[in-house]
C-alpha positions in Angstrom: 71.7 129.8 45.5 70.8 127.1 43.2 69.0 128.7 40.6 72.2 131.1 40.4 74.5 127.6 40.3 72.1 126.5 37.5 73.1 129.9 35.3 76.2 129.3 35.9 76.1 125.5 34.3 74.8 127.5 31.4 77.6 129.8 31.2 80.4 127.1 31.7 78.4 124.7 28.6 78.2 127.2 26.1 81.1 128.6 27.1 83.1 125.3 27.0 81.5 124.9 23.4 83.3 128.3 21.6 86.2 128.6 23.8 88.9 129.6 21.1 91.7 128.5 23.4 92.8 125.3 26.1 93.2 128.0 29.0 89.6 129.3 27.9 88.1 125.3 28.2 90.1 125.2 31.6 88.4 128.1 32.6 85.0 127.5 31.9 85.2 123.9 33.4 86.2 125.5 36.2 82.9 127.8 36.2 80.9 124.3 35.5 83.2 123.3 39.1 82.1 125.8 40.6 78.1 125.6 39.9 78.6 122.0 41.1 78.0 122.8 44.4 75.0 121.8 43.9 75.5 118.4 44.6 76.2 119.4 48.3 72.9 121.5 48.2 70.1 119.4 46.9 70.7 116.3 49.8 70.2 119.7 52.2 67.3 121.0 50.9 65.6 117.5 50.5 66.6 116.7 54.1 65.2 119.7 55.2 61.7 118.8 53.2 61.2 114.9 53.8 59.9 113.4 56.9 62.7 110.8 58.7 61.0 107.4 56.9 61.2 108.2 53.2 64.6 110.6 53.8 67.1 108.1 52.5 64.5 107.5 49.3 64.4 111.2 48.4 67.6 111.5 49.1 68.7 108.8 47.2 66.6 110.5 44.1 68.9 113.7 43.6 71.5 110.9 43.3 69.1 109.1 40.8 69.1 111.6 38.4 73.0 112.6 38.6 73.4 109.1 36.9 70.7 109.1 34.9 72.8 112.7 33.3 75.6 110.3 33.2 74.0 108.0 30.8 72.2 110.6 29.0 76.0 112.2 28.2 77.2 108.4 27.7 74.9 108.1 25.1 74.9 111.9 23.5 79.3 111.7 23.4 78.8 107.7 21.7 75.9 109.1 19.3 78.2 112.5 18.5 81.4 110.0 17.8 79.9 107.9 15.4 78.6 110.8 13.4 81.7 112.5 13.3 82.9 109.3 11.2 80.2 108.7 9.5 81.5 111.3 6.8 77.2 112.1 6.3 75.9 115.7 5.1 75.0 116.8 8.4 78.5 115.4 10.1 80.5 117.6 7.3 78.2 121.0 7.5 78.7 120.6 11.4 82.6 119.9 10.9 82.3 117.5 13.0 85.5 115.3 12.3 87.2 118.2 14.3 84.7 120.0 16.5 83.0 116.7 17.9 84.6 117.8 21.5 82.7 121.1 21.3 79.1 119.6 20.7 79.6 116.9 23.5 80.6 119.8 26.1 78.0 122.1 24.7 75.1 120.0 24.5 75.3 120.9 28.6 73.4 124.0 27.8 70.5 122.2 27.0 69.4 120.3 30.9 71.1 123.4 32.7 68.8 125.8 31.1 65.8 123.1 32.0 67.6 123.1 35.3 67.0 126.6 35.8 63.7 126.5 35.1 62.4 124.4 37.0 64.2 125.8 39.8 62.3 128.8 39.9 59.0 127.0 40.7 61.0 125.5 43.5 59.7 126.4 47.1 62.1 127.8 49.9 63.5 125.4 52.7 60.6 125.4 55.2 63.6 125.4 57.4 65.1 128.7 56.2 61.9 130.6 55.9 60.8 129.7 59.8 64.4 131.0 60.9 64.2 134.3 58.8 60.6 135.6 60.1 58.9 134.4 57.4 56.4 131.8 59.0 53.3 132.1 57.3 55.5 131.4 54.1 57.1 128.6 56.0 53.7 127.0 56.9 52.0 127.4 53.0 55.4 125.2 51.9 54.8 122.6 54.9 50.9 122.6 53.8 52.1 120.7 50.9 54.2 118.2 52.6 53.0 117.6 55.6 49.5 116.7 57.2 48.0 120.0 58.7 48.0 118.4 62.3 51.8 118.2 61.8 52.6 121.7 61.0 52.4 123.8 64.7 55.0 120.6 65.8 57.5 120.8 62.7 57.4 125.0 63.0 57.9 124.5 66.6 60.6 122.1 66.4 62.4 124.6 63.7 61.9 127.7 66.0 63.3 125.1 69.0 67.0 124.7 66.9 66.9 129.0 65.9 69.6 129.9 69.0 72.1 127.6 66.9 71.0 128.4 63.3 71.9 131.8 63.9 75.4 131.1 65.4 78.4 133.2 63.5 81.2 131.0 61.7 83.4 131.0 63.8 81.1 129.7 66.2 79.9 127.0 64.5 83.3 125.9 63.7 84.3 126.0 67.6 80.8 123.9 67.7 82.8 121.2 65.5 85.5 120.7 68.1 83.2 119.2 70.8 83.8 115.5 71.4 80.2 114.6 70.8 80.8 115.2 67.4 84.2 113.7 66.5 82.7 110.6 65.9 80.4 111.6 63.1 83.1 113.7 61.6 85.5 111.2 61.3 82.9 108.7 59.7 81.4 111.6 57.3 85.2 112.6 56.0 85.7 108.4 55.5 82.9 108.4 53.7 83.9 111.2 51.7 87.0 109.7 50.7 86.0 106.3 50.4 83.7 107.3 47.9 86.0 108.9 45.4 89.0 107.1 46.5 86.7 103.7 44.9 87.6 105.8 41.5 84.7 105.8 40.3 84.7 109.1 38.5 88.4 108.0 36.8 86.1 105.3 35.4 83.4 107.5 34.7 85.3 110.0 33.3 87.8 108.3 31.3 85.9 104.9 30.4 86.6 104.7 26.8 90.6 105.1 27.6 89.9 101.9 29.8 88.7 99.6 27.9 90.4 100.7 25.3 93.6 99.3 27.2 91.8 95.9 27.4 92.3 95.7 23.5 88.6 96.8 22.3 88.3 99.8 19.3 87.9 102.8 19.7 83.7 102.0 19.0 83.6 99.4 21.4 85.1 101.8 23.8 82.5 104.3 23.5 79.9 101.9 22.9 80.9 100.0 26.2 81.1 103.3 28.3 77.6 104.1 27.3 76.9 100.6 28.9 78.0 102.0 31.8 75.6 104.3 31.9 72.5 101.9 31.9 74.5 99.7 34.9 74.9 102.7 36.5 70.7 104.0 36.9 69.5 100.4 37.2 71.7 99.5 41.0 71.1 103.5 41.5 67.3 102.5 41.1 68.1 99.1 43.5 69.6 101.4 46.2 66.4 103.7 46.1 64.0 100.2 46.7 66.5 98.8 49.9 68.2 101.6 51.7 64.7 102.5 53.4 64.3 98.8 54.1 67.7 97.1 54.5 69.2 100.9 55.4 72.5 102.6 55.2 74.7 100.5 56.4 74.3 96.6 55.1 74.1 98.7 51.4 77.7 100.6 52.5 79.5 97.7 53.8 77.9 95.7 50.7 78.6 97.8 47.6 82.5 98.5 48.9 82.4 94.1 49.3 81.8 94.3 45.8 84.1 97.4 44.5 86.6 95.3 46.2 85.8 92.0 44.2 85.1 93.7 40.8 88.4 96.1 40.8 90.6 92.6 41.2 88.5 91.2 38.6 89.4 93.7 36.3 92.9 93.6 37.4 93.2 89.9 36.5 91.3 90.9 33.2 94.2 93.2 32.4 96.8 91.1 33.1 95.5 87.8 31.2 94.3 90.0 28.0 90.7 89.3 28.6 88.5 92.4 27.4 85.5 90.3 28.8 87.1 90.1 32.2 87.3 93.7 32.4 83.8 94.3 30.9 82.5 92.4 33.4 84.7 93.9 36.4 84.2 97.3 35.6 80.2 96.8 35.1 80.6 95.3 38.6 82.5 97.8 40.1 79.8 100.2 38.4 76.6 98.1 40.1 78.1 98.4 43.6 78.8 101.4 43.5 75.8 102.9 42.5 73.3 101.1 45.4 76.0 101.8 47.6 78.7 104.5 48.2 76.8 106.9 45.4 73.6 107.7 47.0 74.2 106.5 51.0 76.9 108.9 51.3 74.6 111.8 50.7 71.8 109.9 52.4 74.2 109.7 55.0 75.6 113.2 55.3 71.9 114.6 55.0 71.4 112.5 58.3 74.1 112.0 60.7 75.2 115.8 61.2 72.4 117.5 63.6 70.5 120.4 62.1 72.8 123.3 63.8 75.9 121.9 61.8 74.9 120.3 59.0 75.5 123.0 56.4 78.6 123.7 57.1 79.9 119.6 58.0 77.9 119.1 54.3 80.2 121.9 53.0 83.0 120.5 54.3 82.3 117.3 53.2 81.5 118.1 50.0 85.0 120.0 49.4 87.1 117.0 51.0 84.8 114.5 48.7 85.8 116.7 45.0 89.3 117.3 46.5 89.6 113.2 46.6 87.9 112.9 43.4 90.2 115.8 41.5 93.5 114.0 42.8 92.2 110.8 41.1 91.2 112.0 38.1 94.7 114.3 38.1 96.7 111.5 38.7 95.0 108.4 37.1 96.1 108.9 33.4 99.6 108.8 34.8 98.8 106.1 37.0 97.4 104.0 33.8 100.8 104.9 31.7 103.1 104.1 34.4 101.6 101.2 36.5 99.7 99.8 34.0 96.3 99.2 34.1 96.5 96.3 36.2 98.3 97.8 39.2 96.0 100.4 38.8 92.9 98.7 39.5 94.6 96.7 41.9 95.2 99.4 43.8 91.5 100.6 43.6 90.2 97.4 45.1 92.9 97.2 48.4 91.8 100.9 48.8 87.8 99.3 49.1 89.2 96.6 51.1 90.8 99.5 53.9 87.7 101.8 54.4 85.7 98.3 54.0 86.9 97.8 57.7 87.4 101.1 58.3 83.6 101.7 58.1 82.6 98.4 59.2 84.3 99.3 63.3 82.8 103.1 63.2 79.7 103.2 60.3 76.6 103.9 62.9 72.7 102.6 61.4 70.9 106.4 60.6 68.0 104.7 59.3 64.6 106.3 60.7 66.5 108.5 62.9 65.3 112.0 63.9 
């Protein structure tokens, strides 16, 4: 299923690149939307791959190099921008005064066909194989992950779960309505909205406008997102180093502490015309964000649903996490013109403050956990 997702990335870039038309750009984003499921995919298969005391690690690794694409296209859309001004040889032959939009969304093509490829030396789940009759294929992936003494046990524990694997829909739907599992339901779907409800991908995805409202240039805009970038892969790199040791919840309760603290920051940046205030907020909110709600959510979803469920509560997660995320991003441009950027980030930091205590009474520890 991923290496399809990952043609599908290819088709939405270049596709996104030529489209002659806005309906034609809606539509191929909405291909790129699609192939995105990936992000609920990858914390599965890793989960299904890493042994219970470097989980959170590898988990936090898919998460890793979703920011490290962030700052790659940070730094691609600020290099494109200043070429289509620079009035150069190449910048004219490319048309790039008018086209700029087109290159940034196109350059996609590039890491989706990379993705792709790599895919395809990708082994199957260990998991998946063992449930489908295909054991000896099951056992020659586990040979390269697990010591050989290990391997009866893990097949054995996989066989163990196959009763419930093999449940229809429906059934494992009716299996979401027991009472043992409302707890982690209810924390997994707070997480899920915490996460985007932080606005972190309104910041993300519309940076420059920002700090553009803070009274910076257009350059410094797109300079100062690219910054955002590098903030963003060094706490992403921080979470990856503690959330083995410290574990998943101190790093939650922490990074939504400071979400909190950096959104009023910007918010007072705003209001007393201080482009430094909101610099410096925004980088914060970036920091905690990144070793905490960014990669422990997955980490968290990869660990507190039990093996029959998890699929579809990841699934389900997942669509209640880009639901959250599309509302934002829909309504934040007309949150910024009529509240003011001020209210706005305001707003942002009483929401961290709520699922601050909301996760701090029900957020259990999963750390080393079967």
């Amino acid at each position: 299923v991923m290496t399809f997702l990952a043609v599908l990335y290819s088709v939405s870039a270049i596709a996104s690149a030529i489209a002659p038309t806005p309906i034609m750009v809606l539509l191929a984003r909405f291909i790129g939307g699609f192939a995105f499921g990936t992000l609920m995919l990858a914390p599965i298969y890793i989960a299904e791959l890493a042994p219970a005391r470097l989980r959170g690690r590898m988990v936090s690794v898919n998460q890793f190099n979703i920011v490290i694409g962030f700052s790659v296209a940070y730094f691609a859309n600020y290099f494109i921008q200043q070429l289509s001004q620079s009035g150069s040889p190449l910048a004219v032959s490319l048309d790039l005064e008018h086209t700029a939009w087109r290159y940034m969304l196109g350059l996609e093509a590039l890491p989706a066909v990379l993705y792709f490829l790599f895919m395809l030396a990708v082994p199957e789940s260990p998991r998946w194989l063992a449930l489908n009759g295909r054991a000896d294929d099951a056992r020659r992936v586990l040979s390269r992950l697990a010591p050989a003494e290990s391997i009866d046990t893990l097949i054995s524990d996989i066989r163990a779960s196959a009763h419930v694997d093999t449940q229809s829909l429906g059934e494992k739907i009716r299996e979401l309505r027991k009472p043992e599992l409302r707890l982690v339901l209810i924390v997994g779907l707070l997480a899920a909205v915490a996460q985007q409800s932080s606005g972190i991908n309104a910041v993300f995805f519309y940076a420059p406008t920002i700090f553009e409202q803070s009274g910076v240039g257009t350059d410094a805009a797109f300079a100062q997102a690219a910054y955002i970038g590098v903030v963003n892969v060094v706490f992403t790199v921080v979470a990856m180093l503690l959330i083995d040791t410290l574990g998943r919840r101190p790093l939650m309760l922490a990074g939504l502490a400071g979400i909190a603290s950096s959104m009023f920051l910007s918010a007072w940046g705003f209001d007393s015309d201080d482009p430094t205030l909101v610099l410096v907020g925004i980088m914060g909110f970036v920091a905690s964000f990144a070793f905490s709600l960014g990669p422990v959510m997955w980490v968290l979803f990869s660990e507190i649903f039990p093996n029959h469920v998890r699929g579809i509560c990841m699934a389900i997660m997942a669509t209640v996490n880009s639901s959250v995320s599309w509302v934002i991003q829909f309504v934040f441009p007309a949150e910024l013109a009529r509240l003011g950027p001020v209210w706005t980030m305001a707003i942002f930091g009483i929401t961290a403050v709520v699922f601050f205590g909301l996760l701090a009474w029900l957020m259990p520890e999963t750390r080393g956990r079967s």
